[in-house]
Phi, psi and omega in degrees: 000147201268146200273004155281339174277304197313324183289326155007266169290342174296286202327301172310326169302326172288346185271335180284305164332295195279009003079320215207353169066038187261145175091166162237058183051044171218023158094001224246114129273136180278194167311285212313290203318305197283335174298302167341312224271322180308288195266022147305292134002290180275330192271334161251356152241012166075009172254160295130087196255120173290169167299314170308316186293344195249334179294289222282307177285340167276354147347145162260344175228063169254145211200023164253181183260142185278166177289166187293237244330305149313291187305337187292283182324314176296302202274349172317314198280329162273005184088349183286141158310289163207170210277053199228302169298297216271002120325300190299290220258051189223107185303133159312102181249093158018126183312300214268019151277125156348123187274147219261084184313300188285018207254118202255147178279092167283119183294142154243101207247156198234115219296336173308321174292079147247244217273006173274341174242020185198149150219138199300181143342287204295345182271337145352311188257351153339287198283006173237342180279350179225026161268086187287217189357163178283107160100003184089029226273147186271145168327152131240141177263116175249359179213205173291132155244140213242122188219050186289129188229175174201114157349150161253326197223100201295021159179140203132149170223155339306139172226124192285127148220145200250092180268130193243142182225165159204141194220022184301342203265336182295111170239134200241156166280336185200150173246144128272157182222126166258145188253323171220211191302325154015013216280030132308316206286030210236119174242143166271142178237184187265128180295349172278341195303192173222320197231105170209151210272199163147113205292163179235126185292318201246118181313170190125188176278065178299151162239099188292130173251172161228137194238142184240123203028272167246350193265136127306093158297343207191123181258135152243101191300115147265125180260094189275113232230137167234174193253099173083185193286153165220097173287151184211165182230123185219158209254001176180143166337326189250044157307132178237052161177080153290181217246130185266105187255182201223127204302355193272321184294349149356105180298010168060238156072029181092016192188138162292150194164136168230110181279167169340312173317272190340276183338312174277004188245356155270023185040037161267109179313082190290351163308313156294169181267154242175149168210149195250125183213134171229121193277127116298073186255128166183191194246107191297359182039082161182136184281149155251046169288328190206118186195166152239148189222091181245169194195161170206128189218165196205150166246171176213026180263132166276350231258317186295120174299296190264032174278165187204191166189155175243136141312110178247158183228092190294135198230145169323318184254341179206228205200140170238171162190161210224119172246142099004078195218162169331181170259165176071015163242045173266019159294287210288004193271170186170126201245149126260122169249076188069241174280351195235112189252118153268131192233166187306343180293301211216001175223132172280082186277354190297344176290351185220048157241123206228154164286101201278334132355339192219156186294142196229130179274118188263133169215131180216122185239110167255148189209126190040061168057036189227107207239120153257112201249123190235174200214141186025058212007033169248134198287098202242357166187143206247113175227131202224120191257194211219340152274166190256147186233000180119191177263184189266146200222323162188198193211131193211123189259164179210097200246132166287119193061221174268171179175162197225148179252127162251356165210170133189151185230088167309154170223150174288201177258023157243003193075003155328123151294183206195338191176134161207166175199127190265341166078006181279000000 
């Protein structure tokens, strides 16, 4: 490897250090800092960094180039899309420099990134502000620990959930409660306690966790469930009161679908930039091993330079998603299949850069954990990951400005249909 990517790759680790207090200022992680750090990593970009991969990379005399997916995860974690931004806007600084106390990271964030592939800043200071005891010291669990939650209203958003815990066999220095992948949402709690609620804005497959120092003890699966399609309007990914539509204020016309009208008369501020997203959450009786999903969707705001929309596919265990994008934006384009993420940044993705103006037929079809994405019923890119994630739990469309759905038809891995919709 050549020794400006070693200053690189130094440079980035050391910003990661200082970000997260990891280490003893000589470049040194212990286990626990790297475990941590694995599973930051995988819970915000979705890659899935073994313990070995990361022991090897914090090496002092490791001196190979790592895959762009590894770097793609590490740099993430600093807010760059990927590791091509994060060259450009960083001077190549000497192995052997001191770490850059004052040195602050600007996100630059593009609603196209989002939270499986960027974190802001503000969730950073987050993740260092709640690394309790010296050093980050690990639980030890001497009994059960009980982590239970129950709806206030069973299906539907805002939705209260009435969480109940007990950590008395646990010891610790702080207790926490995260309600999903979030960690702004990550609040403390009292370790004599029993209860605590909180509400979820956004239907889906939530994963509440309860955390004992830096360790995740304990998981609890929320299905927050919608009646039907449910649209919302939010002004950045990370809104925690998006703007709630109403499927009767709908333009109709045979396609789900809201114009610029609708909207503002549902009191959305159409002046800002925006993302229009409509949820399908309940359990599709379908694995997602194996499945077809075609649909056909278009955008129409002209107001958008770089428009697109992605598709998401909620799974028990992760997240699938598939984006879209104009032509000459096929850098922001990007497939996730579970753990195994592609972006337009590091793959040659340019086949699902479309006139999104016009209508585009999407189809995603998996078999034995093998994802085929086809577009006008031709097959333009083919990706295959390695874990099992469940059954498909919902569906989420996501538009830079407006945009319209005119079907969509699941099929199981029998070729059952299982769920369809015409939008009549």
């Amino acid at each position: 490897m050549e020794t400006a990517e070693q200053e690189y790759i130094a440079l980035c680790k050391r910003l990661i250090e200082e970000k997260f207090h990891f280490g003893n200022g000589h470049g040194e992680l212990r286990q626990r800092d790297l475990e941590y750090l694995a599973d930051i990593i995988e819970e915000k970009s979705g890659i899935k960094l073994s313990l070995s991969t990361l022991k090897r990379l914090w090496k002092k005399d490791y001196d190979k180039m790592p895959h762009p997916s590894t770097l793609q995860a590490l740099v993430s974690l600093l807010g760059y899309k990927d590791w091509q931004e994060f060259k450009l806007r960083q001077m190549p600084q000497p192995a052997t420099t001191q770490p850059i106390t004052e040195r602050r990271q600007k996100l630059r964030f593009n609603k196209w990134f989002l939270a499986p592939a960027a974190i802001p800043l503000a969730v950073l200071f987050w993740l260092i502000a709640f690394r309790s005891g010296p050093g980050g010291n690990k639980p030890v669990v001497k009994g059960d620990v009980t982590f239970t939650g129950n709806k206030t209203v069973s299906q539907g958003v805002p939705n209260t959930i009435i969480f109940n815990y007990d950590v008395s066999k646990v010891k610790a220095d702080s207790f926490f409660f995260q309600q999903s992948w979030n960690e702004t949402e990550k609040v403390k709690l009292d370790p004599k306690g029993n209860v605590y609620s909180a509400i979820y804005y956004y239907p889906g497959f939530h994963r509440a966790k309860l955390v004992a120092n830096d360790s995740i003890i304990k998981r609890f699966r929320v299905h927050i469930t919608t009646d039907g399609w449910f649209p919302m309007v939010r002004y950045d990914w990370f809104d925690t009161h998006p703007i709630y539509l109403k499927m009767k204020d709908a333009a109709g016309d045979s396609i789900l679908h809201f114009s610029r009208k609708e909207l503002a008369a549902s009191d959305v501020n159409v002046d800002k930039d925006f993302m229009l997203s409509y949820f399908n959450v309940r359990d599709f009786d379908a694995h997602s091993d194996n499945f077809t999903l075609d649909t056909r969707v278009k955008c129409d705001d002209l107001n958008v330079a770089c428009q697109g929309m992605q598709l998401m596919i909620m799974t028990e265990e992760h997240v699938y998603y598939v984006r879209l994008m104009g032509k000459g934006c096929e850098r922001n384009i990007a497939i996730k299949m579970g753990e195994v993420y592609h972006d337009g940044g590091n793959h040659d993705l340019s086949a699902l850069g479309r006139d999104m103006h016009q209508w585009q037929d999407l189809q995603i079809k998996v078999a034995g954990k093998k994802a085929v994405i086809s577009l006008d019923r031709k097959p333009v890119y083919t990706i295959s990951y390695k874990q099992d994630f469940g059954k498909i739990v919902g569906l989420n469309y996501n538009f830079g400005g407006t945009g319209a759905v005119d079907y969509v038809r699941l099929f199981n891995g029998d070729n059952e249909l299982v769920y369809s919709d015409d939008f009549n």
